[in-house]
C-alpha positions as CSV (number, residue, x, y, z in Angstrom):
1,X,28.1,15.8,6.4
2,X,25.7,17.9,5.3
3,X,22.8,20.4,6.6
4,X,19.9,21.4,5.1
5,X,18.3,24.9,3.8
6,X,15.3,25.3,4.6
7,X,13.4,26.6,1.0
8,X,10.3,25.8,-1.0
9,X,12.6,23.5,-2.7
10,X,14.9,20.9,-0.4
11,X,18.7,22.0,-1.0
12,X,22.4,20.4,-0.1
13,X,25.5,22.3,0.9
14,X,28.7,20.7,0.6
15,X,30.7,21.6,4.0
16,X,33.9,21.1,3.3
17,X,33.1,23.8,0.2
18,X,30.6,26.3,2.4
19,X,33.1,26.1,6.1
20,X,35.8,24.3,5.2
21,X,37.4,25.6,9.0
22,X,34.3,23.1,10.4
23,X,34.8,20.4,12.3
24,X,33.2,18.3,9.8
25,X,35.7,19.4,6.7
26,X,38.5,18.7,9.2
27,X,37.3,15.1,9.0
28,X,37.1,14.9,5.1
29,X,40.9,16.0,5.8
30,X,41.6,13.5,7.8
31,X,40.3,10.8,5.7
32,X,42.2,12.6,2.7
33,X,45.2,12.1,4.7
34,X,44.4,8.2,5.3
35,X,44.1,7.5,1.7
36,X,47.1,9.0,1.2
37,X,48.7,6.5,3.5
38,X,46.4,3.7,2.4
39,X,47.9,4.4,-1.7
40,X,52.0,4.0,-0.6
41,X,52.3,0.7,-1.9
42,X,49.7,0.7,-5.0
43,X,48.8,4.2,-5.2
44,X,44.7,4.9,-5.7
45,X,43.8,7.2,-8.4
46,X,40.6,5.9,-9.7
47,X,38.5,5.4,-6.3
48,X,35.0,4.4,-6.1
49,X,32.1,5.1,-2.9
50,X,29.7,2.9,-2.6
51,X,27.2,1.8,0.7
52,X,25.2,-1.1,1.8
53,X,21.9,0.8,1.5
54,X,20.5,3.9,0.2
55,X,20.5,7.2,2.4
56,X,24.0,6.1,4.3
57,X,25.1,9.1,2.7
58,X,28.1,8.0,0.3
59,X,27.2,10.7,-2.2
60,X,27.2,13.4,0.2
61,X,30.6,11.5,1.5
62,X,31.9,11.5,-2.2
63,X,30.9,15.7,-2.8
64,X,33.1,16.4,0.1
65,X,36.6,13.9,-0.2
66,X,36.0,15.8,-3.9
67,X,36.2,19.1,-2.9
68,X,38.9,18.9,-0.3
69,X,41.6,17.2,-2.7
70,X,40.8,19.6,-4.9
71,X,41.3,22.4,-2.4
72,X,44.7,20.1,-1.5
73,X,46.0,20.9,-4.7
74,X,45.2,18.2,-6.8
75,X,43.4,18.2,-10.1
76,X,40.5,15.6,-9.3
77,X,37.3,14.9,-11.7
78,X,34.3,13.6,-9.8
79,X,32.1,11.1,-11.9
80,X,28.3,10.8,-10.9
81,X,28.3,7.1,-11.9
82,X,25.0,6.6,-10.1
83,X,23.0,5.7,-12.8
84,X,19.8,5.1,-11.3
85,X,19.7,7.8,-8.6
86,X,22.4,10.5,-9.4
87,X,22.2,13.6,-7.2
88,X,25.9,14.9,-7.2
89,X,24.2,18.1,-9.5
90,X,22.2,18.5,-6.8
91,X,25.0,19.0,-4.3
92,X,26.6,21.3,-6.5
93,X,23.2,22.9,-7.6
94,X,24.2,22.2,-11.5
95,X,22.0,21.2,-14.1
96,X,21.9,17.3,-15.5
97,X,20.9,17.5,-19.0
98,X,24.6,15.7,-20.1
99,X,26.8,13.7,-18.4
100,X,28.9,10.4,-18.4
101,X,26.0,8.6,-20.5
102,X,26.5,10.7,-23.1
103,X,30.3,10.6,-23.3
104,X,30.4,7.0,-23.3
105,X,27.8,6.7,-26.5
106,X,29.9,8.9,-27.9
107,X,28.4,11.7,-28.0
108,X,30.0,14.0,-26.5
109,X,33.6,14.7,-25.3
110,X,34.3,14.5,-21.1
111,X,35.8,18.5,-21.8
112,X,32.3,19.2,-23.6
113,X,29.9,18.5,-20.7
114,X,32.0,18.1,-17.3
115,X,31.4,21.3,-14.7
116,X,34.8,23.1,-13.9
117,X,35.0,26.5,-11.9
118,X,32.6,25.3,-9.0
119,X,36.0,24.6,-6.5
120,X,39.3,25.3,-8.0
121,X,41.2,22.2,-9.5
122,X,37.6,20.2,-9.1
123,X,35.9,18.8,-12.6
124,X,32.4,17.0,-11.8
125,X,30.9,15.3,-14.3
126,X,27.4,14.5,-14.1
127,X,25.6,11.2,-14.6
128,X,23.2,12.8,-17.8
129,X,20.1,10.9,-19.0
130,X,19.3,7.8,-17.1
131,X,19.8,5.1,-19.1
132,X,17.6,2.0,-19.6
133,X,20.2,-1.0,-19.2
134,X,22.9,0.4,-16.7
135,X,24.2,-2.6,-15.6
136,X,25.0,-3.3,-19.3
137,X,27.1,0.4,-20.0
138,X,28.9,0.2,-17.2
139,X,29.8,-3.3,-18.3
140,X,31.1,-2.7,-21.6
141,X,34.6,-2.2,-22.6
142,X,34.0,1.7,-24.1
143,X,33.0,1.8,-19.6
144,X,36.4,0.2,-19.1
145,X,38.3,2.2,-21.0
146,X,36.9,5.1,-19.9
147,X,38.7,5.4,-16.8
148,X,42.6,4.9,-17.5
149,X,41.6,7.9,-20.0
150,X,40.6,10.1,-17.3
151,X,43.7,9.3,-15.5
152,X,45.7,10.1,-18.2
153,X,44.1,13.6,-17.6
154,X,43.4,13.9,-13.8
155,X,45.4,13.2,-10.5
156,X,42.0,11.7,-8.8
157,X,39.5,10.1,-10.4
158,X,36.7,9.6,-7.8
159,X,32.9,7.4,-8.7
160,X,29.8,8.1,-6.9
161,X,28.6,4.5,-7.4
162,X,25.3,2.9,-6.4
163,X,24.8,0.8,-2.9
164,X,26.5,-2.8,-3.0
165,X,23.8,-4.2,-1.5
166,X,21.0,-2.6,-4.1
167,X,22.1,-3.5,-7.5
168,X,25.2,-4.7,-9.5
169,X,26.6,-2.1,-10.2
170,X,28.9,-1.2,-7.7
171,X,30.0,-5.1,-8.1
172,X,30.9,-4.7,-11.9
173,X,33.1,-1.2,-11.4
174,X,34.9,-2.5,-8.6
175,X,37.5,-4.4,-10.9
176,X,37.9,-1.3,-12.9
177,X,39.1,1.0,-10.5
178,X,42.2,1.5,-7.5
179,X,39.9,1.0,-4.7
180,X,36.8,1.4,-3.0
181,X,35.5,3.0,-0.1
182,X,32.7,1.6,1.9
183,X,29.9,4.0,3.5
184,X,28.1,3.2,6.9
185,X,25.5,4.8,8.7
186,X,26.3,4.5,12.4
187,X,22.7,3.0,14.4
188,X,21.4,2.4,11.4
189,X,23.3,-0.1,8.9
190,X,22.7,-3.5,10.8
191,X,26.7,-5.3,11.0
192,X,25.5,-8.1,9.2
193,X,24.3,-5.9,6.4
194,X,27.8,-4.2,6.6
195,X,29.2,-7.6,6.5
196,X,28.1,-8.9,3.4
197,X,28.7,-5.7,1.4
198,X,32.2,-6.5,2.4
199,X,32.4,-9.9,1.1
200,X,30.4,-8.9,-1.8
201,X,33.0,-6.3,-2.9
202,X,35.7,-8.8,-2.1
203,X,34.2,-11.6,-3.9
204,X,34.2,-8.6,-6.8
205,X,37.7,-8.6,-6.2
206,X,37.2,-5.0,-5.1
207,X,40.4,-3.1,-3.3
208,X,38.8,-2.3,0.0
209,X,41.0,0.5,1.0
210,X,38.4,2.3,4.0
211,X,35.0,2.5,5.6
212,X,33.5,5.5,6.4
213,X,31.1,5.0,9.5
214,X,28.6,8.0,9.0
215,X,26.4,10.4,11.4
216,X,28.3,9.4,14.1
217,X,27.0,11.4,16.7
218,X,28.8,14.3,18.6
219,X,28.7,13.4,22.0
220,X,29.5,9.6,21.3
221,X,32.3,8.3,23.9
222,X,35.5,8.4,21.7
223,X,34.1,10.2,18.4
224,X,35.1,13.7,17.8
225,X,33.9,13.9,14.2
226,X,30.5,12.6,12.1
227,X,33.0,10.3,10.2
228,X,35.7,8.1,11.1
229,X,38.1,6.5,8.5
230,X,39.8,3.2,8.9
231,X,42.5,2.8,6.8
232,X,42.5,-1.2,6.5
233,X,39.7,-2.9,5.7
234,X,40.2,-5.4,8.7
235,X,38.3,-3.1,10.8
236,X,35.4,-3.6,9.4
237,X,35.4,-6.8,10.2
């Protein structure tokens, strides 16, 4: 859900932020909506997106759910946990210099680096320096404890995370958080692909909680919108 500028230098605009009375920021509602109803039971404040492959657009996905709970109300922080690829500053045309790397060696505080003022009730908190050995921070208890802190401070606590399918990542934060939403990319993500970043989340014991089926397109029989949530993870079966 996004469109490109056409510059010297290849820009992002976040929709639901730039027209949020588009068609396409009515569909980030409507999966806003659907995790509302997915959370009655075990309510979802920590929530991670992840995809089975690069460019299925689960950052993109991520910028937008961000910005319209924010505009819903709540006080959300968005965490570029992407350590190998971050490009949430890019969306939100901020610099990178610090980020979550540097809060969790310590040195500095979330309140210190994190972005505020770009939507109202939105934090975004960059990824900062790529580290070496991400597998290994995201791993480590100061990682784990990171997140029940935020929650302590935010209503939503939402992870940019990197493909399931790519590297472990994804794998090792899915027991840390709520739930997880998996990205798609209609005609292009083959199902068995799909498939087995399912089971591998699972066999993370990841909370499934949606798929997002992305770049849908317009005149498809029976889509309305790029993206199209399904609320229990059966579906994507």
């Amino acid at each position: 859900m996004f469109k490109k500028k056409k510059s010297k230098q290849e820009e992002y605009i976040v929709l639901s932020q730039a027209n949020p009375k588009s068609a396409i920021a009515e569909a980030y509602r409507s999966l806003r909506t659907n995790l509302g109803f997915a959370g009655v039971d075990h309510p979802c404040r920590s929530i991670m997106v992840t995809s089975c492959s690069p460019q299925d657009g689960k950052s993109i996905t991520m910028s937008n759910l961000a910005v319209v709970i924010a505009q819903a109300g709540h006080k959300v922080i968005l965490v570029d946990c992407d350590l190998r690829k971050p490009v949430q500053h890019k969306h939100f045309h901020i610099d990178n210099h610090c980020g979550v790397t540097n809060c969790l060696l310590g040195q500095v505080t979330v309140e210190e680096t994190a972005h505020t003022g770009l939507v109202e009730n939105l934090t975004l908190l960059t990824s900062g320096p790529i580290p070496p050995n991400p597998a290994e921070i995201l791993n480590s208890a100061k990682t784990r404890a990171f997140w029940p802190m935020l929650s302590e401070k935010y209503e939503y606590v939402l992870i940019d995370v990197p493909p399931v399918l790519a590297v472990t990542d994804a794998s090792i934060l899915a027991t840390q958080v709520d739930g997880a939403i998996l990205v798609v990319n209609s005609g292009v993500t083959r199902i068995d692909l799909a498939r087995e970043a399912r089971d591998q989340l699972l066999k993370a014991n990841a909370r499934i909680i949606g798929v997002v089926l992305n770049q849908v397109k317009m005149n498809s029989v029976g889509y309305q919108h790029y993206y199209y949530y399904y609320g229990d993870s059966e579906s994507a079966k």
